[in-house]
C-alpha positions as CSV (number, residue, x, y, z in Angstrom):
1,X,3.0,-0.7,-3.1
2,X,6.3,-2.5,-3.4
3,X,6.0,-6.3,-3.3
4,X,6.3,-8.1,0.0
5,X,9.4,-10.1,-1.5
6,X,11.0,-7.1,-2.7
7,X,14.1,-6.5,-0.3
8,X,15.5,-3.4,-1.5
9,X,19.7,-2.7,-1.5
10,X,20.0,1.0,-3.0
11,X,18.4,3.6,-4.8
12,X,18.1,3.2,-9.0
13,X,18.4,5.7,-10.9
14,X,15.3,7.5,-12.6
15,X,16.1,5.2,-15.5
16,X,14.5,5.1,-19.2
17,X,11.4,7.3,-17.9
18,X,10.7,10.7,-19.3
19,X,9.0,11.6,-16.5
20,X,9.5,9.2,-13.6
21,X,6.1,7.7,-12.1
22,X,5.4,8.1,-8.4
23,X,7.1,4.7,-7.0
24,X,5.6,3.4,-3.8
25,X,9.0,3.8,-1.4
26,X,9.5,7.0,-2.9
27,X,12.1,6.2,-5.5
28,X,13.0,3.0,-7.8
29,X,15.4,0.9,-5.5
30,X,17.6,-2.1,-6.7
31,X,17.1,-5.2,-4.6
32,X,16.8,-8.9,-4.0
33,X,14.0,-11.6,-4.3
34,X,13.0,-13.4,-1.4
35,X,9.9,-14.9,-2.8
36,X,12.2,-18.0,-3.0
37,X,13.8,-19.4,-0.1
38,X,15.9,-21.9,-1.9
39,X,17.2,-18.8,-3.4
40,X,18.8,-16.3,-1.6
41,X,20.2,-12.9,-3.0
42,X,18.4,-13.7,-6.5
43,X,18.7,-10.2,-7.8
44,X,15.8,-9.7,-10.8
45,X,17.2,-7.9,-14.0
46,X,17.0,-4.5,-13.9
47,X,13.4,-4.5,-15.9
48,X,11.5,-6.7,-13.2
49,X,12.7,-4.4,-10.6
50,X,11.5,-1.3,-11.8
51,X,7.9,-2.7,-12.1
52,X,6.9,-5.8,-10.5
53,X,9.3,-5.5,-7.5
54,X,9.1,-1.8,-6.8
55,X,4.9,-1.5,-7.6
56,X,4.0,-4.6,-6.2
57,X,1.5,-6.6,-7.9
58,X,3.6,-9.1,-8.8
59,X,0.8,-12.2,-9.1
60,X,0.4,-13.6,-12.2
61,X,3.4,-11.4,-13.5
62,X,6.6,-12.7,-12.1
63,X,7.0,-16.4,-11.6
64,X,8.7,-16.4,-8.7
65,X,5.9,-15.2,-6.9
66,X,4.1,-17.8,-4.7
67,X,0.7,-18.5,-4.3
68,X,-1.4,-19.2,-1.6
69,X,-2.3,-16.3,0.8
70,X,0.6,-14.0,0.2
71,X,0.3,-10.3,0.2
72,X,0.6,-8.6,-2.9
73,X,1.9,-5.4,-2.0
74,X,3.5,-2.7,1.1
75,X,2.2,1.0,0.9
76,X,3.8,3.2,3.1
77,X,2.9,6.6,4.1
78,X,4.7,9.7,6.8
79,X,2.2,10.6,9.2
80,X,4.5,13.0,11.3
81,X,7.8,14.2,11.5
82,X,8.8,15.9,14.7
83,X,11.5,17.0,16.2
84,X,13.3,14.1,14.5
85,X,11.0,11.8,15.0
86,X,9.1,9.9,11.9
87,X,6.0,8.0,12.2
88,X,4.9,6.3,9.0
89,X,1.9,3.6,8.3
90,X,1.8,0.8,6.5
91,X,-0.6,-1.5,4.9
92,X,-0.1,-4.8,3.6
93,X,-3.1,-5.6,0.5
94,X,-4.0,-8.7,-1.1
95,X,-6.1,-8.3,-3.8
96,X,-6.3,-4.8,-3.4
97,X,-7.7,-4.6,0.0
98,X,-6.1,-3.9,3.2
99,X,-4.7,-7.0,4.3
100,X,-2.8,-5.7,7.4
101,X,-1.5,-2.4,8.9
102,X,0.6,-0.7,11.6
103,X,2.7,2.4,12.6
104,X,6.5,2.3,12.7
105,X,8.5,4.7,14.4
106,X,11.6,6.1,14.1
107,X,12.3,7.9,16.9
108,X,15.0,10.8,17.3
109,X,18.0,10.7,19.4
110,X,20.8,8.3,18.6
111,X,19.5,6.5,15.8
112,X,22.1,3.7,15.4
113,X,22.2,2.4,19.1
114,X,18.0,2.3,18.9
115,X,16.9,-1.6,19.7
116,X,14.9,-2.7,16.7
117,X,11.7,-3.8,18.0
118,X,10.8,-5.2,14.1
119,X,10.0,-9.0,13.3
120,X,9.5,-8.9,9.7
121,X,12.4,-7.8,7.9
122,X,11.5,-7.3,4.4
123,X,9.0,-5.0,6.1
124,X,11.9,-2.9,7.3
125,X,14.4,-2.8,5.0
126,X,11.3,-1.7,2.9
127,X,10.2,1.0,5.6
128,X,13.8,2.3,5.3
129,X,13.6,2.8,2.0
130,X,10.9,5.1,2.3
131,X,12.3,7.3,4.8
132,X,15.5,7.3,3.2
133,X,13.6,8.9,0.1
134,X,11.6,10.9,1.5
135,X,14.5,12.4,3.7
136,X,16.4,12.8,0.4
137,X,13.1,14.5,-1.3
138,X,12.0,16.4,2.0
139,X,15.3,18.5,1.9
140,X,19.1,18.8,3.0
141,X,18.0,19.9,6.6
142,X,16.5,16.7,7.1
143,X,18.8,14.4,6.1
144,X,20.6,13.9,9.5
145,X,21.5,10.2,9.3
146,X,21.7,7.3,6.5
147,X,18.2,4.9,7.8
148,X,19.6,2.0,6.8
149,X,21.5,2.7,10.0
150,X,18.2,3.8,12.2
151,X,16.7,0.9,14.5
152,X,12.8,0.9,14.4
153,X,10.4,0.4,16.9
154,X,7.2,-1.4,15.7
155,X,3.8,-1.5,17.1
């Protein structure tokens, strides 16, 4: 349940944790704030990534978070994988209840030259962080292209 301002860059190491908590795109990922327009590429210390920005939940925790009717988090989830195909859900919640959903494909074939059919961004630069992990944490045989390559098709 990443927050919906949280544009992830790259994968983060496990960092300070012992054992490393289930993160909601699969692994901790550094990134950008866009919960401020005026503010472009403001990149959160390390800290504030790790929690508010990769769990979501960010109201009344991070001040750059805006109020109003904003979600407060993205949960992703695989629902197939097929012949190279992935087909994930997601859910936007706002006060911890489903404020939107949809499926998002990434079809196989030639993954770079697929049109984009996306119109929120953070949503999938965020979906792409999930399939990139759990391509990395499904296995080698998998891991056939880098996503943040892949074009999407929403519905």
């Amino acid at each position: 349940m990443a927050c919906p301002f949280f544009m992830p860059i790259e994968r983060l190491d496990d960092g300070p944790w012992t054992h490393a908590p289930r993160m909601p795109l699969g692994d901790p990922y550094r990134g950008v704030c866009t919960a401020l327009p005026a503010e472009p590429g403001f990149e959160p210390p390390e800290a504030v990534q790790r929690d508010p920005c990769n769990c979501g939940y960010a109201r009344g925790r991070c001040d750059r978070f805006p109020g109003g009717d904003a979600a407060d988090a993205m949960r992703f989830s695989v629902t197939s994988h097929l012949d190279g195909r992935v087909r994930m859900v997601y859910v936007t919640e706002k006060n911890h209840a489903p404020a939107e959903h949809g499926v998002i494909d990434f079809p196989a074939g030639d993954f770079p030259n697929t049109e984009a059919h996306v119109t929120n961004p953070l949503l999938t630069r965020q979906a792409r962080a999930f399939l990139e992990s759990y391509l990395r944490k499904a296995g080698p045989a998998l891991q056939l292209v880098h996503v943040f390559d892949i074009g999407l098709k929403h519905e």
